[in-house]
N, C-alpha and C positions, 0 to 999 in steps of 0.2 A: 574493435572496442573503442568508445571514447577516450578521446588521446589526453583529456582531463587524468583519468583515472588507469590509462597506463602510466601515467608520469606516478600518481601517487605508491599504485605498486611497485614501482622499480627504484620507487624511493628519490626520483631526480628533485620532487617539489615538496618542501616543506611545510608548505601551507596551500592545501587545495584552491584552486579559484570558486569563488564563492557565485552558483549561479542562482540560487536563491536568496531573497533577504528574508531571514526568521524574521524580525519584529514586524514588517508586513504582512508576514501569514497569521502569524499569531493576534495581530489587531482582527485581520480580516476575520479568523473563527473567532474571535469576540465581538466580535458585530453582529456577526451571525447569527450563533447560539443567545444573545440577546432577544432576537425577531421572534414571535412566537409561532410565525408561518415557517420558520425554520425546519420545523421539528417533520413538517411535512413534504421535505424532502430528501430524509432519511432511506427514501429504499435502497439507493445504490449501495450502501454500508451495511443495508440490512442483507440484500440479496449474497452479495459479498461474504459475509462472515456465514451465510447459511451454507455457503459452498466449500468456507474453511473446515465449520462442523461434519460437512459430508467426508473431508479428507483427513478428519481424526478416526473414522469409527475405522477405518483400516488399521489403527495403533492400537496394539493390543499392551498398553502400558498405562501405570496409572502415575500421575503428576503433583505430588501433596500442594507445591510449592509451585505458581505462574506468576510471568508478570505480563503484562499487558500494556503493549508500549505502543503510545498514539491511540490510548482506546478513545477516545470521543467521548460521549457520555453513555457507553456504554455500548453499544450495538450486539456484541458478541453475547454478552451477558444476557440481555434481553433473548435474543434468540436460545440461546441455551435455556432458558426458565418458561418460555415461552410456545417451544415446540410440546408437541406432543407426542410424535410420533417415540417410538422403542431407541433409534439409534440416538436420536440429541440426547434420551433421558441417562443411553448410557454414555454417551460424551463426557455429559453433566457431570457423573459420578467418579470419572479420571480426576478434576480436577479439587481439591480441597480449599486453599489458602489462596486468595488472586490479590492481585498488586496492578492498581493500573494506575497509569502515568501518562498525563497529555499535558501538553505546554500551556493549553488555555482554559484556567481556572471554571470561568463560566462555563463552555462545553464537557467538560468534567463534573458539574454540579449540576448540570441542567436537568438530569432524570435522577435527583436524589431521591423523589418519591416514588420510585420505580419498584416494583415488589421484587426485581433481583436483587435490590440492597439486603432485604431483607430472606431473602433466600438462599442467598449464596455469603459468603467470608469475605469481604471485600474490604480493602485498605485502597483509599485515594490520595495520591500525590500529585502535588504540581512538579514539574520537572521539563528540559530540555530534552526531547527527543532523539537529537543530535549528540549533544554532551554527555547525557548517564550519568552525570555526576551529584547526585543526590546520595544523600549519607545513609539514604534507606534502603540503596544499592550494593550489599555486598559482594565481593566478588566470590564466584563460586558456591550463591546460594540459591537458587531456584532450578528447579527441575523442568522447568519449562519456560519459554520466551512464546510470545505470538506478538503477531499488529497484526494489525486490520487497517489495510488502506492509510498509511501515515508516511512511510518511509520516500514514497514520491516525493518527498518535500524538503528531504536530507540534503547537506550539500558534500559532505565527506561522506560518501555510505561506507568507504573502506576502511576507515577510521571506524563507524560506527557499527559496522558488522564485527570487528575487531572486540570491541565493549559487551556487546551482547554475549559474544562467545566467553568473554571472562565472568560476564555473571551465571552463567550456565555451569550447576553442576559435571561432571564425566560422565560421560551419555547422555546429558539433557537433548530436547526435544527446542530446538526453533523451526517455526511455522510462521510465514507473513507472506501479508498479498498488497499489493502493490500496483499502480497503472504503468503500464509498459508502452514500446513503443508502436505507433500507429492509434493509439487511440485518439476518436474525436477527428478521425481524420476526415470527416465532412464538413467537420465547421473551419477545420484548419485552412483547408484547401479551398472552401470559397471563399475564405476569407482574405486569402494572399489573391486570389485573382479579384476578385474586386479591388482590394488595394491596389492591386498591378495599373488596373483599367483607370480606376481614381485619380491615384495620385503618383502613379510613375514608378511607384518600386513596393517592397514589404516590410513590412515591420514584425519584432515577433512578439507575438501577441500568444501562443502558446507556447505553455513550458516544456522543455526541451524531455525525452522520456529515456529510461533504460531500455536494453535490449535484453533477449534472453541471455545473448552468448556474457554478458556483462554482467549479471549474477550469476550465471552459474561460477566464473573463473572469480569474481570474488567472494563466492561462501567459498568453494577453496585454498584462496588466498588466505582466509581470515582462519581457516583451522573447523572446518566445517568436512565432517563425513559423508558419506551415504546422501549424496544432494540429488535432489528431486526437484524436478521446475517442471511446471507446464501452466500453461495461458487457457485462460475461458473468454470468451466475447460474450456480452452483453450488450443489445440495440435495444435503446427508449427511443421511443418516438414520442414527439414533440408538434405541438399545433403550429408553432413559428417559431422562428430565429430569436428572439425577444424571449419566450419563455425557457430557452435551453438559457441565454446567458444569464435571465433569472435566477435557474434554480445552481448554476454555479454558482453563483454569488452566494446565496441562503447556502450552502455546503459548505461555503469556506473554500472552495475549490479554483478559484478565479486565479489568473496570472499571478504571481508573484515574484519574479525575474528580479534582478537588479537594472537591469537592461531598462531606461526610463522610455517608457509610446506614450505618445498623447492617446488622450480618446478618443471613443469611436465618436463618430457623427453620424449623425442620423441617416446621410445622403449614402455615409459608407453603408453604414447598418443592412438598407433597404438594399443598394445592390448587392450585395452580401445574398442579403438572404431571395431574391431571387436567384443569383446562380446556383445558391443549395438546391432551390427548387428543382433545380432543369437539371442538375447535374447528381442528385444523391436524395430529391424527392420519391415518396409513397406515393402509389396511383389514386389515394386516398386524401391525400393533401398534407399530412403529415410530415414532418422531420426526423428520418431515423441519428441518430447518434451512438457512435461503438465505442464500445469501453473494454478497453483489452486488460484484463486482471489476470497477472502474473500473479501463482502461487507458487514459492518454495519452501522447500525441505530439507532440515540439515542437523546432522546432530556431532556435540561435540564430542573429539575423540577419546576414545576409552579402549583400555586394554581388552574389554569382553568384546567388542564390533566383531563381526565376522570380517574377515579381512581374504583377499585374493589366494590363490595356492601357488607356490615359487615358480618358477617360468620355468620347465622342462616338466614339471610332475604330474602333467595328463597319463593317464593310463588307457586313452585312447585317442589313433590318430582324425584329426578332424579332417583330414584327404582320402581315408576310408570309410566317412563316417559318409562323404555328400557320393 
């Protein structure tokens, strides 16, 4: 496990190291959501929250009460109102009252004209993602939490899985997908050997990612039940090197370390993106790029959970059974 967030569970650091800087990320999604080409490269959050909706219609529970932390301008919503198909429509119908909350004003408002405003219940807040500390956050009032693609961007998650869990009713339902580790690891990788070949060593130029084993131990560190994690890959393919750091940038998804790199140049750029070529190139001329979306599941505890049977009280041996 990152030895960051062993410290913070064992309680030795009282104040996590901070590997991201919020006010960077948050200018950079207001930059963003500003561009109006922005909006056109929205799939990865689209595709994303389609595969969260796939992983509700297995919950056979309805949620008066959600909130929607890091929602963007909506992604989830749009796809809920959006699909057609029988399982979104009854997704749809689980959910009554939504609350979403993104740290950046503008990508929060950017699809106000969106027919989900007008379809669904929906209250918008600005708010810290990290923090939770908006006075619209009761504790112990929602019956459901999701994100969608936000929480990569935390710098305490076990602080903040901690928060979520208090605003969750007893048995409430948290759902959130998140980039994990190994993603992007085409661009990563030719981009440290380029730099290697360049200029003598690496710089890190992407942000550092969780792992599985690192969610799962802290949903239940934080008081999380019944935890469900598993990872889906996603490869876009890309014409060049040039239009993958494009469409990070219009995402809002671009570095944001505290760790200060100069920029690229252009001499790096290019050998960059030939070793992509030769090393993680389409026979086609394209650039794949993998995005590894970790999904998990976790509900907070409650006296009704089905819970384990005491240790002796099998009623059959499993050495007779094989």
């Amino acid at each position: 496990m990152n030895r960051f967030l062993v410290r913070q569970l064992r309680g030795y650091a009282t104040k996590p190291y901070e590997v991201f800087n919020r006010a960077t990320k948050i200018r950079q999604r207001e930059r963003a959501a500003n561009l109006p080409q922005s909006e056109e490269v929205e799939y990865l959050r689209d595709e994303v929250a389609r595969r969260a909706i796939e992983r509700l219609t297995f919950i056979k529970r309805d949620f008066p009460k959600v909130l929607n932390i890091g929602s963007g301008s909506g992604n989830l919503q749009k796809q809920l109102v959006e699909g057609e198909d029988e399982d979104t429509k009854m997704v749809n119908s689980k959910f009554s009252d939504w609350t979403m909350l993104d740290s950046s004003e503008t990508m929060l408002n950017r699809w106000n004209d969106h027919q989900y405003n007008d379809m669904l219940k929906v209250t918008k807040i600005v708010g810290d993602e990290e923090e939770l500390d908006h006075p619209d956050l009761k504790p112990e009032s929602f019956d459901a939490v999701l994100s969608n693609m936000s929480l990569h961007w935390v710098n305490d998650l076990p602080l903040t899985l901690k928060k979520i869990n208090g605003l969750l009713k007893k048995d409430g339902l948290f759902l959130a997908s998140m980039i994990s580790e190994d993603s992007v690891y085409e661009l990563r990788t030719s981009l440290q050997l380029a730099e290697s070949e360049r200029r003598g060593g690496i710089s890190a130029r992407v942000s550092p990612l969780v792992t599985v084993n690192d969610i799962s131990s802290l949903l239940k560190q934080s008081g999380f039940n019944l935890v469900t994690i598993d990872v889906d890959e996603i490869v876009v393919g890309y014409p060049d090197l040039f239009a993958i750091l494009e469409d990070l940038q219009l995402m809002g998804e671009q570095n944001a370390t505290n760790t200060l790199v100069s920029a690229l140049p252009r001499d790096l750029l290019l050998a960059t993106q030939a070793i992509y070529k030769v090393f993680h190139g389409d026979s086609d001329g394209s650039l794949p790029l993998t995005y590894r979306v970790l999904f998990m599941i976790g509900w907070k505890a409650s006296e009704t959970q089905p819970k384990p049977l005491d240790r002796g009280s099998g009623e059959f041996s499993l050495k007779d059974v094989l």
